[in-house]
KOLROKOL-101633 format. One line per 3 residues: their letters; for each residue x, y, z of N, C-alpha, C. Coordinates in steps of 0.02 Angstrom, whole numbers. Example, Ala and Ser with C-alpha at 12.3 -4.5 7.8 and 13.67 -1.06 7.14 Angstrom:
<atoms>
as> 660 -284 390 615 -225 390 660 -165 390  642 -112 354 684 -53 357 645 2 394
</atoms>
This chain:
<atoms>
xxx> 5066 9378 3704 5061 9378 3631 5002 9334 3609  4967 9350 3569 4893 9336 3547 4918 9315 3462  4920 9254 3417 4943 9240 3361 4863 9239 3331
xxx> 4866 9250 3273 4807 9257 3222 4773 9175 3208  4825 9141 3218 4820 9067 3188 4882 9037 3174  4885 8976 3173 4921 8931 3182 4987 8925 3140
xxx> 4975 8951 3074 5028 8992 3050 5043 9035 3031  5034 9092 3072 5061 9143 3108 5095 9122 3173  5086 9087 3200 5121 9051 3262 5170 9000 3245
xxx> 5170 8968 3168 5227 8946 3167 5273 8994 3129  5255 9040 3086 5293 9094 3073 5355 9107 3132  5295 9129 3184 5369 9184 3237 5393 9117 3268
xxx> 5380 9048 3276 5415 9012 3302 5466 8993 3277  5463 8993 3195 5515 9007 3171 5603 9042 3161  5562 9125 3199 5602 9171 3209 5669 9141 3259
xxx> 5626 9127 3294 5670 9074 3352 5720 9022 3336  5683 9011 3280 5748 8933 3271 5797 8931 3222  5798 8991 3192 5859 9016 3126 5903 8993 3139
xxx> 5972 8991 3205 6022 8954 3200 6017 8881 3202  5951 8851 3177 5947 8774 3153 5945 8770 3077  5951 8837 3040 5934 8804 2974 5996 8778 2962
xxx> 6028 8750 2868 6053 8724 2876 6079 8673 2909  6059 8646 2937 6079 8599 2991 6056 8544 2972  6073 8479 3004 6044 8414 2985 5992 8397 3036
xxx> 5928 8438 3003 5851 8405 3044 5813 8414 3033  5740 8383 3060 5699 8345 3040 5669 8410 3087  5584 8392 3086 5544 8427 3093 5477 8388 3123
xxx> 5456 8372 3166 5395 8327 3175 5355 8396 3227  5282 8366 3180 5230 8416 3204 5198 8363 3224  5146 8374 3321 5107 8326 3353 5053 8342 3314
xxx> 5026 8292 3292 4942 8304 3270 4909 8295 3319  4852 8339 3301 4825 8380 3245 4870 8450 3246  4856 8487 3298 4873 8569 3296 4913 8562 3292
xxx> 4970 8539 3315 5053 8551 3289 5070 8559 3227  5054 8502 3177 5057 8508 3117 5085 8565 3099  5000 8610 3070 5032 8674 3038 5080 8717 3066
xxx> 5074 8732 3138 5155 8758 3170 5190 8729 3132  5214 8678 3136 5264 8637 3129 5285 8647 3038  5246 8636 2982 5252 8649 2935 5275 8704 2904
xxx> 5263 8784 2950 5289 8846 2940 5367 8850 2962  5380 8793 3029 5448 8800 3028 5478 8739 2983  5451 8716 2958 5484 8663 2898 5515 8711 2852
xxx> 5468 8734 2826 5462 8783 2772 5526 8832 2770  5525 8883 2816 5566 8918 2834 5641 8891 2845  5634 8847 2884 5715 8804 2879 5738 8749 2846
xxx> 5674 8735 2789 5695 8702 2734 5726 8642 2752  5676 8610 2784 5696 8530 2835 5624 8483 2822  5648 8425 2809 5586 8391 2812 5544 8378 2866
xxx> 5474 8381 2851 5412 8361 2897 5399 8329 2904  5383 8274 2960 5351 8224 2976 5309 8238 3038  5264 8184 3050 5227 8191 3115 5249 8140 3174
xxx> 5245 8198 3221 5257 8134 3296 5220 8120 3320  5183 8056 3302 5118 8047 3336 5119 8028 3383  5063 8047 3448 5078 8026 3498 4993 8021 3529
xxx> 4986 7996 3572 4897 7996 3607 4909 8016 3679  4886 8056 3695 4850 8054 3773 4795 7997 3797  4833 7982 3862 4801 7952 3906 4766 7962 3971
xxx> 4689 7961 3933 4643 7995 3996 4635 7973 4028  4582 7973 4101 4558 7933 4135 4519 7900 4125  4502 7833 4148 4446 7821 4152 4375 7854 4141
xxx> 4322 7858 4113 4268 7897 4123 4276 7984 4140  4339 7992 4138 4354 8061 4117 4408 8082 4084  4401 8040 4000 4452 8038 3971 4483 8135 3942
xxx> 4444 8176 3969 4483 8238 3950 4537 8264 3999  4544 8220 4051 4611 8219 4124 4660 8181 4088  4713 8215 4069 4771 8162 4054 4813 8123 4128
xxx> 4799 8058 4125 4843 8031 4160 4924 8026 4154  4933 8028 4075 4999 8014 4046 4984 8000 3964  5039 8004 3928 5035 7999 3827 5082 7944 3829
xxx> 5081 7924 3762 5122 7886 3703 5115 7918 3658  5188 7864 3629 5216 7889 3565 5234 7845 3521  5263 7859 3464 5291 7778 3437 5355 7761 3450
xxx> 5361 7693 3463 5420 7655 3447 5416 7661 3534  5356 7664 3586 5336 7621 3629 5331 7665 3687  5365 7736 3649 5376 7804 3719 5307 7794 3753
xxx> 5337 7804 3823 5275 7813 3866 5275 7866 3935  5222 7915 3960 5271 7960 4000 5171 7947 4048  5193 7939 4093 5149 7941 4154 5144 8001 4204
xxx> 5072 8003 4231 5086 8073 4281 5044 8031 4346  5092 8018 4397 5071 7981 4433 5037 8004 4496  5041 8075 4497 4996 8115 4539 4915 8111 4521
xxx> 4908 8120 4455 4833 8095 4448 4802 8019 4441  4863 7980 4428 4843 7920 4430 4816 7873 4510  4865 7923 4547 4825 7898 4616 4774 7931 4636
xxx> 4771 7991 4603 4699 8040 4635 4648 8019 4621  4649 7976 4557 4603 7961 4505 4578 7871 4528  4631 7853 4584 4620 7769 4577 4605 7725 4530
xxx> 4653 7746 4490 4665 7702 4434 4711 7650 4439  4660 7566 4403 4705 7521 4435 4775 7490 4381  4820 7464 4390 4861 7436 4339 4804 7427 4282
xxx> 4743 7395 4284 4724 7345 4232 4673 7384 4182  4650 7437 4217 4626 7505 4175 4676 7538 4134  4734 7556 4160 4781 7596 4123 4800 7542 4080
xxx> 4822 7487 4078 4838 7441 4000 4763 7443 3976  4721 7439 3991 4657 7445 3943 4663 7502 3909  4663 7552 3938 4674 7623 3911 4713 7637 3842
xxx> 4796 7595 3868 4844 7607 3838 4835 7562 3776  4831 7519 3771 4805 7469 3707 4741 7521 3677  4711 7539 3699 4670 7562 3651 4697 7630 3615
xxx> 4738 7677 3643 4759 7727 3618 4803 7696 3579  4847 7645 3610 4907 7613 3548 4886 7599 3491  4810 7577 3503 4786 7546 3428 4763 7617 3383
xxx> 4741 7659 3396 4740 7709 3387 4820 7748 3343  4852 7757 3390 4916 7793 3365 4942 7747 3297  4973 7684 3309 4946 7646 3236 4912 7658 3174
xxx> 4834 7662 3205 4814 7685 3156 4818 7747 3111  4820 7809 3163 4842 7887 3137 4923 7874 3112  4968 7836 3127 5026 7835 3110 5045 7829 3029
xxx> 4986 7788 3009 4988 7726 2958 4962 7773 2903  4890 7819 2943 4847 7859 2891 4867 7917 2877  4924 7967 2919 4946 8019 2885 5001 8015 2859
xxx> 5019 7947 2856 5097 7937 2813 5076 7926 2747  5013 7870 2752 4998 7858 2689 5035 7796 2646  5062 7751 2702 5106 7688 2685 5161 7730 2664
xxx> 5204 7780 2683 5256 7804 2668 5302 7794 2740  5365 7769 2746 5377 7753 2798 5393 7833 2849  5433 7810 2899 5425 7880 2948 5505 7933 2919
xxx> 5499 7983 2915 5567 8013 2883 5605 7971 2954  5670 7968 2922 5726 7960 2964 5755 7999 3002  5759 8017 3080 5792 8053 3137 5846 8022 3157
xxx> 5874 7979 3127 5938 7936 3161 6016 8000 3164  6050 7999 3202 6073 8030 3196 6079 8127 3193  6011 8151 3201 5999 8202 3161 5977 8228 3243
xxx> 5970 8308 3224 5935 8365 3276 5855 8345 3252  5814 8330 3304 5751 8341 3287 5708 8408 3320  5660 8439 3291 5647 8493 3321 5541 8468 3309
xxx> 5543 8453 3402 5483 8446 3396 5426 8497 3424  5368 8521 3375 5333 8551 3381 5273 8549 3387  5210 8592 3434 5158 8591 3454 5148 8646 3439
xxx> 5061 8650 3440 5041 8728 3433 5033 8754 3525  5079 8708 3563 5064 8743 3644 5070 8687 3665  5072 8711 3744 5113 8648 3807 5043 8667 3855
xxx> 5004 8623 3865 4970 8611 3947 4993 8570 4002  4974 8523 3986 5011 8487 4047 5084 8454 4031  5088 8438 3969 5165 8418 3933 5163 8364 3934
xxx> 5110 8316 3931 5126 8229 3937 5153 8235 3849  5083 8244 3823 5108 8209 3734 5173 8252 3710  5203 8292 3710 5253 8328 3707 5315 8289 3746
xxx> 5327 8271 3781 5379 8230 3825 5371 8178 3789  5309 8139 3775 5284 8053 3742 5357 8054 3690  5324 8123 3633 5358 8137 3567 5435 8148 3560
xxx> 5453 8178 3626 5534 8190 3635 5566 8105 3665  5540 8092 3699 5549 8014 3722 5563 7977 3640  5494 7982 3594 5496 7942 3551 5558 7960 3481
xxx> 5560 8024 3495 5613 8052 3437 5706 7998 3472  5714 8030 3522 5752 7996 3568 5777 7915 3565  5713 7898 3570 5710 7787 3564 5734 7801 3484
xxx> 5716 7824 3436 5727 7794 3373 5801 7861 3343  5840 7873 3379 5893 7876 3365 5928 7951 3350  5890 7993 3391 5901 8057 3384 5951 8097 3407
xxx> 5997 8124 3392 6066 8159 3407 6042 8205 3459  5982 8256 3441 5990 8309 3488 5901 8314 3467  5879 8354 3521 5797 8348 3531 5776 8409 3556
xxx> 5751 8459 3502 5738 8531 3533 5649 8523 3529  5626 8548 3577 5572 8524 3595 5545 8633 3595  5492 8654 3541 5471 8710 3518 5387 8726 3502
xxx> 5376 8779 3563 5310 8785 3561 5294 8843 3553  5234 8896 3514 5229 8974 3516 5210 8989 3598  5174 8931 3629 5163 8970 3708 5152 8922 3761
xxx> 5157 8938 3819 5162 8877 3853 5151 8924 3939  5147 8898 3981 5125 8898 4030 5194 8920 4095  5214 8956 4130 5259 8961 4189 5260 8890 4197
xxx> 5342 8900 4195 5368 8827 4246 5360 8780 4204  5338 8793 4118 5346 8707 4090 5419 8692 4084  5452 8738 4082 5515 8710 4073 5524 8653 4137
xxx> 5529 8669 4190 5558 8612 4250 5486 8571 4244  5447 8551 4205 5394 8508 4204 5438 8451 4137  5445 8479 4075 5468 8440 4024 5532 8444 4017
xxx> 5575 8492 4049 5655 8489 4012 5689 8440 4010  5677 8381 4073 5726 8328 4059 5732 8284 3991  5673 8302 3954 5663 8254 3919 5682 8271 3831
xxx> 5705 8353 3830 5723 8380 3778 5805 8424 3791  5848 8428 3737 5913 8445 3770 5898 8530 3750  5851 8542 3728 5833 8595 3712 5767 8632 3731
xxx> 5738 8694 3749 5669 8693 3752 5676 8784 3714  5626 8795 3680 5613 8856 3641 5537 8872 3639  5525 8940 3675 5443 8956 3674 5461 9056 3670
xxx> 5441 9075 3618 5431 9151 3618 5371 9180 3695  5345 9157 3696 5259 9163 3730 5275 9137 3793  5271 9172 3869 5258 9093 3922 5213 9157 3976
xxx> 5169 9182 3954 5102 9225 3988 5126 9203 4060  5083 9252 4125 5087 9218 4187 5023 9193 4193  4985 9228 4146 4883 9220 4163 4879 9153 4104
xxx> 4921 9130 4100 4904 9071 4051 4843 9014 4093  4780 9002 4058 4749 8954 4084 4760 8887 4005  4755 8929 3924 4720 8864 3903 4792 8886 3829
xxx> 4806 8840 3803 4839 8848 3721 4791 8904 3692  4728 8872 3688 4655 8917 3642 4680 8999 3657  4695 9016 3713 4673 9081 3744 4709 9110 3696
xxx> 4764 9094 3662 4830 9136 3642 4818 9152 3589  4748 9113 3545 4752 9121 3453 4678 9140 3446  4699 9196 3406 4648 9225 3390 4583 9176 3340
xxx> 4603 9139 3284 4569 9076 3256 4604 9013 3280  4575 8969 3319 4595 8901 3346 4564 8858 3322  4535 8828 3271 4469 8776 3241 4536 8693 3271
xxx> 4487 8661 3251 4521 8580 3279 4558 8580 3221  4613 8558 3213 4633 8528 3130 4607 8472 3127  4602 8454 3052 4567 8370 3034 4635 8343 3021
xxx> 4620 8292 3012 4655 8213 3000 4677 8248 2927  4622 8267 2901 4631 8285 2808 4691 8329 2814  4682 8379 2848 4756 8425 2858 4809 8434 2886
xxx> 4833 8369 2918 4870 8337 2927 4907 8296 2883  4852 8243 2838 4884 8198 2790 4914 8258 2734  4900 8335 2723 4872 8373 2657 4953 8398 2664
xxx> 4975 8411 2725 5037 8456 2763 5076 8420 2749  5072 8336 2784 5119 8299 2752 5145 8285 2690  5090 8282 2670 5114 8287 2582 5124 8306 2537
xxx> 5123 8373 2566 5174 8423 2538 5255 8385 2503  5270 8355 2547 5330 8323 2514 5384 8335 2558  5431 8324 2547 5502 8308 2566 5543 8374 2544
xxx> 5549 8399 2608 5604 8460 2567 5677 8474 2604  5715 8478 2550 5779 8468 2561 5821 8530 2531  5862 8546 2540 5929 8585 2526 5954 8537 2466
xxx> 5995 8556 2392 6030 8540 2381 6072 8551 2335  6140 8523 2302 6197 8571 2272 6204 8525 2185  6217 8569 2157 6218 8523 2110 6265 8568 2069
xxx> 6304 8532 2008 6374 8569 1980 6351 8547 1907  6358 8603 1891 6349 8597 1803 6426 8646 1785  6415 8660 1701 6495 8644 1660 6530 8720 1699
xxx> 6589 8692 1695 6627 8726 1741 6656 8721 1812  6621 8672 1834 6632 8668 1897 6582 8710 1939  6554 8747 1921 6519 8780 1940 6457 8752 1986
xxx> 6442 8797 2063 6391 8736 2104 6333 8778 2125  6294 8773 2109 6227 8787 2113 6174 8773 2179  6145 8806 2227 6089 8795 2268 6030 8775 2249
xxx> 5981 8734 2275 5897 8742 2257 5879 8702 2320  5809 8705 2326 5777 8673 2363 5701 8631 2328  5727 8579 2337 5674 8509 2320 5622 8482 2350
xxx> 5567 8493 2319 5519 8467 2365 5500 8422 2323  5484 8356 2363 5455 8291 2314 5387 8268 2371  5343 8270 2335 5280 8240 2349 5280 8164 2338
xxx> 5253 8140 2380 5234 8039 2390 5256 8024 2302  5209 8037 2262 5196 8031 2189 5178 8096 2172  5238 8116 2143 5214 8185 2102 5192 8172 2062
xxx> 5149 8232 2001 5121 8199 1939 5181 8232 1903  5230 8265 1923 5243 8307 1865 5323 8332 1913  5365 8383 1882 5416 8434 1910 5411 8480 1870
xxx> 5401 8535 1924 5426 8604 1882 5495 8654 1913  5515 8669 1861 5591 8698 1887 5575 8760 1883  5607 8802 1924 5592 8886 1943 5650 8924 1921
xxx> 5639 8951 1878 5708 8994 1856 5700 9085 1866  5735 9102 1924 5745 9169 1923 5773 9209 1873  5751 9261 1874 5809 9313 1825 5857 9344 1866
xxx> 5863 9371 1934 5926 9408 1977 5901 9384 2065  5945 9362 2090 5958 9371 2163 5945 9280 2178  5913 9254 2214 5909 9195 2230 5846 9177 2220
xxx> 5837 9129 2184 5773 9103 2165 5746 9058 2196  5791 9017 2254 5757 8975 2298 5730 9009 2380  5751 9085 2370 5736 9110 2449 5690 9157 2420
xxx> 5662 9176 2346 5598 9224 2324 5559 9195 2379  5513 9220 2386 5469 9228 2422 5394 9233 2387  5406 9258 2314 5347 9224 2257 5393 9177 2231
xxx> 5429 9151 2220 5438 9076 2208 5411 9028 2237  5405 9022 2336 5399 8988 2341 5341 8996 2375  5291 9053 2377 5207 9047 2378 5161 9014 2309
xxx> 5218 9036 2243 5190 8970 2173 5192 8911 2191  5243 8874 2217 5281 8825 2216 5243 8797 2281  5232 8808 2330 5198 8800 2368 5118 8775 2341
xxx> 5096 8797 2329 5030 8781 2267 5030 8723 2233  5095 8721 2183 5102 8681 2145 5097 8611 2188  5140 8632 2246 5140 8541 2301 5086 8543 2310
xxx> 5052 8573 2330 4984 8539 2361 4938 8509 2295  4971 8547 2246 4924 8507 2182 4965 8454 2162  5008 8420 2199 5058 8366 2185 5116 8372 2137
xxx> 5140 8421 2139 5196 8426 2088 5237 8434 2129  5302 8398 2116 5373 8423 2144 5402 8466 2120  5440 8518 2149 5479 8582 2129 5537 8575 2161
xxx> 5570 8631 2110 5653 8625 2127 5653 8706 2106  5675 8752 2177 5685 8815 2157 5760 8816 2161  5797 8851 2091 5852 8838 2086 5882 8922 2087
xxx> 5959 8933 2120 5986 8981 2102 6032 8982 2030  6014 9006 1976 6065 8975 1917 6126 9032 1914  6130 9078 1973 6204 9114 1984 6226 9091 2042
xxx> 6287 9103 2061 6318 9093 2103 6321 9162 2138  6333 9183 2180 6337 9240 2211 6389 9286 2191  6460 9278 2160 6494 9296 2132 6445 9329 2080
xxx> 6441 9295 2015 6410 9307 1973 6346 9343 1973  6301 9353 2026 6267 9422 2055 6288 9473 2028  6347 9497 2037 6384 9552 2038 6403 9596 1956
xxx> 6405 9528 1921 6414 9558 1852 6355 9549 1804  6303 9607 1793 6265 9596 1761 6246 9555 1689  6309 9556 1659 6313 9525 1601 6282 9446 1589
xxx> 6290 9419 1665 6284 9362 1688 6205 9314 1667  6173 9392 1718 6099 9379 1717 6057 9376 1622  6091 9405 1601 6081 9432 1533 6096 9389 1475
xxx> 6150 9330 1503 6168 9276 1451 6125 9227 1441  6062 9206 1427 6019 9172 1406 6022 9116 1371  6094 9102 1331 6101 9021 1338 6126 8994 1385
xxx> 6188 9024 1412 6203 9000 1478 6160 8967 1538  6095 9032 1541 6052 9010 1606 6018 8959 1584  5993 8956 1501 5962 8891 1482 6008 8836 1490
xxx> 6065 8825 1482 6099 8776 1496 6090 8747 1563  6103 8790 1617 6115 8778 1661 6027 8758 1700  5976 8759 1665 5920 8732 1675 5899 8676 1657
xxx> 5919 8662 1584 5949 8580 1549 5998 8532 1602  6033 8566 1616 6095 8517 1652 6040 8515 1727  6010 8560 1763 5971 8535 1820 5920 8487 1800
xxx> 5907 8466 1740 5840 8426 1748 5874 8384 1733  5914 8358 1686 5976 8299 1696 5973 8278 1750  6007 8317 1789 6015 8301 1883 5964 8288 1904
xxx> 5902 8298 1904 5826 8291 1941 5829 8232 1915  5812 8215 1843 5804 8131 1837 5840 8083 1893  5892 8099 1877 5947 8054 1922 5929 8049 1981
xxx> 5913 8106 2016 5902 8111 2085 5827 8052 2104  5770 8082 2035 5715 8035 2054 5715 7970 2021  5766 7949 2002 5781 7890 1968 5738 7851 1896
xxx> 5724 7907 1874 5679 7913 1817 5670 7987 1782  5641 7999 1721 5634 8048 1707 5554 8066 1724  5543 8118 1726 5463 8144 1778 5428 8202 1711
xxx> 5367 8193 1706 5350 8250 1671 5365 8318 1689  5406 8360 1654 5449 8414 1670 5426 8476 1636  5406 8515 1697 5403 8618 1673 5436 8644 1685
xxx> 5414 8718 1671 5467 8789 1678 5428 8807 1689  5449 8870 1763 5419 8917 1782 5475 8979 1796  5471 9032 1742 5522 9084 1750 5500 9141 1760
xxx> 5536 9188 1781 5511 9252 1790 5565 9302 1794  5587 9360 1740 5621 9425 1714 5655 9368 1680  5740 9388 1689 5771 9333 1634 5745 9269 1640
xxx> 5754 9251 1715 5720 9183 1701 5677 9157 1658  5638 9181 1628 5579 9155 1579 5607 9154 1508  5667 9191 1508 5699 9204 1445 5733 9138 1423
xxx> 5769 9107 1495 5830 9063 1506 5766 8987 1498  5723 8993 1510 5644 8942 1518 5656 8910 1437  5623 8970 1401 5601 8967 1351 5646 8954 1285
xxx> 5712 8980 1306 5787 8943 1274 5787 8879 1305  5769 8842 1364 5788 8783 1355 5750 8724 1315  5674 8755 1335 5617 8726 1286 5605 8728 1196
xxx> 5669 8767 1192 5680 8761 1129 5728 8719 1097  5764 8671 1147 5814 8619 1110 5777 8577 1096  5779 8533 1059 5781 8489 1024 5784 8418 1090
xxx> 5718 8390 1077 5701 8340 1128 5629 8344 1151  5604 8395 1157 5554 8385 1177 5559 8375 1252  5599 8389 1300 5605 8373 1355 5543 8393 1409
xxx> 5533 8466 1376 5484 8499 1427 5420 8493 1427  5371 8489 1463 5276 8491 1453 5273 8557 1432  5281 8586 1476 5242 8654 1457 5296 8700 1514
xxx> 5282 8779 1481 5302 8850 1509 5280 8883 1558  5272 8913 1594 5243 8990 1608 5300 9035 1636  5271 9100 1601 5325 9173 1623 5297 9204 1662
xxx> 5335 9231 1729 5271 9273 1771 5335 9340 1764  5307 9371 1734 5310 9438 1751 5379 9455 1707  5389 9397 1637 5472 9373 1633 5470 9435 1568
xxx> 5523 9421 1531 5555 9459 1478 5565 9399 1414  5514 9360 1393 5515 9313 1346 5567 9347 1283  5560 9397 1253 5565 9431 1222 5655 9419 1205
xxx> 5690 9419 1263 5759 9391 1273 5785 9323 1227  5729 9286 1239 5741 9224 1221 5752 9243 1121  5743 9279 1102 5740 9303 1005 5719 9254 977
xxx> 5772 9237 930 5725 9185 872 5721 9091 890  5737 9107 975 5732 9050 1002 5642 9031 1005  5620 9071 1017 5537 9092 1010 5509 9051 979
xxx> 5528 9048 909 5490 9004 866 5514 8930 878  5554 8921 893 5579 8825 903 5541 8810 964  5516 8863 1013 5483 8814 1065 5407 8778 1037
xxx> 5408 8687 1067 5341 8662 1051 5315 8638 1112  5333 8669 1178 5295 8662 1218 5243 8714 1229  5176 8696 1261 5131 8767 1285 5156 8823 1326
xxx> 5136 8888 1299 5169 8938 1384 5124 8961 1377  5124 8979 1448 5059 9051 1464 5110 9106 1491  5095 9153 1470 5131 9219 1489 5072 9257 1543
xxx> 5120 9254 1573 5077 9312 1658 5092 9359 1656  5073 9429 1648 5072 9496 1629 5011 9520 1678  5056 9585 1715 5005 9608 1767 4978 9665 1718
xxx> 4909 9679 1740 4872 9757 1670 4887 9818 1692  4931 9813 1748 4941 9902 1751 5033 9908 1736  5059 9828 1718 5136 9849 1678 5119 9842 1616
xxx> 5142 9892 1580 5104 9921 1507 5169 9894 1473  5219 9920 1488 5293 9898 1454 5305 9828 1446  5291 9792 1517 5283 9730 1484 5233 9688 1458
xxx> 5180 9697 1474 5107 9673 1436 5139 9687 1358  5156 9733 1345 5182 9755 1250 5255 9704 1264  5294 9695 1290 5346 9647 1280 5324 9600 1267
xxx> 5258 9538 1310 5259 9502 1316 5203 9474 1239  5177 9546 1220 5117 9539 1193 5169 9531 1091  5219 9550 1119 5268 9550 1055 5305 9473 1031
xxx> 5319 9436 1105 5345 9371 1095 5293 9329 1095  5229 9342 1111 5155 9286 1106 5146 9283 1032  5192 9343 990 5160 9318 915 5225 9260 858
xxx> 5282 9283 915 5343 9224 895 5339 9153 907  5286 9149 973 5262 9075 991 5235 9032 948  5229 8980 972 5185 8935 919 5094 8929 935
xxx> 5060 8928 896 4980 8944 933 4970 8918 994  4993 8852 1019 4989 8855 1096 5001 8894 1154  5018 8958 1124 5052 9000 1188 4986 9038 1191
xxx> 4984 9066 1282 4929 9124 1291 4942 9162 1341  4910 9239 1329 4954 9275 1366 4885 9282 1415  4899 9279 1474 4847 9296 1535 4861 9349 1576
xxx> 4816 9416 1582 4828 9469 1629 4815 9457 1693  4810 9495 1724 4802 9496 1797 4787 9559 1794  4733 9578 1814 4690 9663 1795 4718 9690 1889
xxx> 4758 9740 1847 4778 9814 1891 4832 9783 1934  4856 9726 1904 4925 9716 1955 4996 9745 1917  5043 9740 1938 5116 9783 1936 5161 9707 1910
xxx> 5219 9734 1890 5270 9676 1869 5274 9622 1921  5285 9654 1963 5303 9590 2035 5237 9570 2068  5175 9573 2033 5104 9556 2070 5096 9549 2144
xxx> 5119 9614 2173 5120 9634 2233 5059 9668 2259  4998 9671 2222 4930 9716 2259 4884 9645 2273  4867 9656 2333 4812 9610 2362 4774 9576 2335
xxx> 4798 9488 2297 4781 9439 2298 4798 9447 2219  4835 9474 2209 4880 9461 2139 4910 9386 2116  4959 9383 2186 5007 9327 2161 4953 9260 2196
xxx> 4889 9267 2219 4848 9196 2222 4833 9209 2145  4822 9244 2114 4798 9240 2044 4850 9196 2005  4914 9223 2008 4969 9205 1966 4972 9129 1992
xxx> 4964 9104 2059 4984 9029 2078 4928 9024 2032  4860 9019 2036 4794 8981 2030 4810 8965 1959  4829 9023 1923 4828 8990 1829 4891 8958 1835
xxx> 4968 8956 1868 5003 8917 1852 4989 8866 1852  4957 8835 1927 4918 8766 1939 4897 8735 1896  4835 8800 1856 4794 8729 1816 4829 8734 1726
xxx> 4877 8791 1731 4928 8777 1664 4951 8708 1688  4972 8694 1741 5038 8634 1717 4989 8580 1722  4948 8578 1770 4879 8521 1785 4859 8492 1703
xxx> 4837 8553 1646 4835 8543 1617 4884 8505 1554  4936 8542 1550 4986 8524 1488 5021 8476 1534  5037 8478 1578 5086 8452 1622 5076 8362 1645
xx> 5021 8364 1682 4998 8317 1732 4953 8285 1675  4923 8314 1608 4879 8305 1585 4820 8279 1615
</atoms>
C-alpha cells in the first residue's frame, strides 16, 4: 500500500483503531512525521494530542546509524549490536546522550509552548509514527508513555517492515500496522508526498487544542453530546448548531471547525437532539427549544472554561434558525452569526431583535434558498450579509465549495468575533 501523504496514512490508520474510540486515551504523535498521522487519528477518535518526544541516538561521526533513542521522563532503549560494531565507548554514548537530552528538552518545551504534557496516567495511550525502521525512537516513546503512568500502550504505524513486531512488541501491550510490505527497504518508499515536517507543524497540530467528548443536560433532564476543542488561548468560541442528525460527527461541521482551530478559536460541535428525538420531526422544527438548548450550552461552556469567552454561532438548515433565536435574547451574549446553507427564515420576527452580525452562506446554484435567505437578510439589522458561493448546491458539496464556506467563516468571526 502506497499512501498519498501523511494524512491519508493517518486516515486508514485510523480505520484500525475504531474499537479505541470512546475510550479513555490519549494520542501522542513522534515528531516530526508522526505528528500529522497521529493528529488524523486524534481527530477521528476524538482523543487528545500530544507529542512523544523522543531523539535518536547516532553514532559517533555517523550520526544517521542509530545506536539507540530517548524519550522523556528518562526512557532509554539501546541497540547493542551496533554499539559494539561501531566501538563506541561508555564516554561517547553519555556525550551523545546529553546532547540529544538537551535537545529533547528543548523540542519538548517548544511544541508545548509552556503548556504542560496532556496527562496519560492511568489511561490507554496510542502511540503513533508515520513508520517503524529500526524501532529504537518508537520503543524510547512506549518506554516513556509507560514510566509516566500508562494503563495500556498501543504502539500504531501505517507501515513497517517484516518482523517489527518481535523487534518492538515487548515494549507495547499492543502493536497495529495496516501495511508490513516484504520489499520494505525505507518509511519514504510507502508515500507518495513525504516532505520533512517542520517544528512549525508540529507546534500548529498541537495547537489545535484539546479535544474531548462531552455530555451536558439542559431543562428536562435531557443529555446532550458535543465535542470540544480548546486551543492554548482561544480568541473566541463558536458553537455549531445542526438542523437534523448529529452535528458533532457532520463531517462539514467539523472541516469548518477545524479551520476555525487553527485560526485559534475553540469549538463545541453540539448534538441539540437526542436520538430519540431524531425520529419525530416536529422536534427539529421547534426553534425555541433548539435556541434554548444553545443558550443553556454556552452557560455550560463558561463554566467549563471558567470564564465567559467571546461567543458565536455557526448553524446550518434549522440550526441557523435555532442560532439566530438565540442571538435574539436579550443580553447581548453572542459576537456574531453565520448560516451555512441554514433556513434563517424559521427564526420569524425573531429576525429583527438580533444585534449581533451574520453572514448568510448561500450556494448560487440553490435558487430556493438564496430567495429564503435573500428574504430574512432584509429582517436583519444592516449588519447582516448574505455571501454566495458561485455554482455550489445547499450542502456545498462541488470541489472546493466548503474551503470557501470555512475561509469566510474564519474571517467573519476573526472579524466580529476575535475583533
Amino acid at each position: 500500500m502506497v499512501y498519498a501523504d501523511r494524512t491519508e496514512a493517518g486516515r486508514e490508520l485510523a480505520r484500525e483503531l475504531t474499537g479505541c474510540r470512546g475510550g479513555d486515551v490519549v494520542v501522542l504523535g513522534l515528531p516530526r512525521g508522526g505528528v500529522p498521522v497521529a493528529a488524523e487519528v486524534a481527530g477521528v477518535l476524538r482523543a487528545p494530542l500530544d507529542a512523544g518526544v523522543v531523539r535518536k541516538l547516532g553514532v559517533p561521526g555517523q550520526p544517521e546509524v542509530a545506536m539507540g533513542a530517548i524519550g522523556e521522563e528518562g526512557a532509554r532503549v539501546l541497540n547493542e549490536d551496533v554499539l559494539r560494531a561501531a566501538g563506541v565507548s561508555g564516554a561517547e554514548l553519555a556525550d551523545v546522550e546529553a546532547a540529544e537530552r538537551a535537545e529533547l528538552d528543548r523540542r519538548s518545551r517548544a511544541y508545548r509552548a509552556g503548556r504542560p504534557p496532556v496527562s496519560v496516567a492511568g489511561r490507554t495511550v496510542l502511540v503513533v509514527d508515520d513508520g517503524i525502521a529500526t524501532g529504537a525512537t518508537a520503543r524510547a516513546a512506549c518506554r516513556a508513555a509507560r514510566s509516566r503512568g500508562a494503563r495500556r500502550v498501543v504502539l500504531a504505524v501505517p507501515v513497517a517492515p517484516p518482523g517489527w513486531r518481535e523487534t518492538v512488541g515487548g515494549d507495547a501491550d499492543e502493536l497495529v500496522c495496516p501495511s508490513e510490505p516484504g520489499d520494505f527497504r525505507s518509511v519514504g518508499q510507502y508515500y507518495g508526498e513525504f516532505p520533512q515536517t517542520t517544528d512549525a507543524e508540529v507546534t500548529a497540530a498541537l495547537e489545535r487544542g484539546e479535544r474531548r467528548a462531552v455530555t451536558l443536560e439542559v431543562a428536562g433532564g435531557v443529555r446532550l453530546g458535543g465535542e470540544l476543542v480548546l486551543p492554548r488561548e482561544p480568541r473566541g468560541v463558536v458553537l455549531f448548531a445542526h438542523g437534523r442528525g448529529s452535528g458533532r460527527l457532520s463531517p462539514r461541521n467539523r472541516f469548518v471547525a477545524e479551520v476555525l482551530n487553527d485560526a485559534g478559536f475553540a469549538t463545541l460541535l453540539l448534538d441539540l437532539m437526542t436520538d430519540a428525538e431524531e425520529l419525530d420531526r416536529g422536534t427539529s422544527l421547534d426553534v425555541p427549544l433548539l435556541g434554548s438548548r444553545l443558550m443553556a450550552a454556552t452557560s455550560w461552556l463558561d463554566g467549563a472554561l471558567g470564564r465567559p469567552t467571546p461567543a458565536g454561532l455557526s448553524g446550518s438548515g434549522t440550526g441557523a434558525a435555532a442560532a439566530l433565536w438565540a442571538a435574539s435574547e436579550e443580553g447581548g451574549r453572542y459576537g456574531a452569526v453565520v448560516s451555512r446553507g441554514g433556513r434563517p427564515d424559521l427564526a420569524g420576527e425573531r429576525l429583527a431583535a438580533v444585534r449581533a452580525p451574520v453572514l448568510l452562506l448561500v450556494g448560487g446554484a440553490d435558487e430556493e434558498g438564496t430567495a429564503l435567505n435573500r428574504d430574512a437578510l432584509e429582517a436583519l439589522p444592516d449588519t447582516a450579509r448574505l455571501s454566495v458561493v458561485p455554482g455550489a448546491g445547499r450542502l456545498f458539496e462541488e470541489p472546493g465549495a466548503l474551503s470557501v464556506v470555512a475561509e469566510r467563516t474564519r474571517d467573519w468571526f476573526t472579524t466580529h468575533l476575535a475583533g
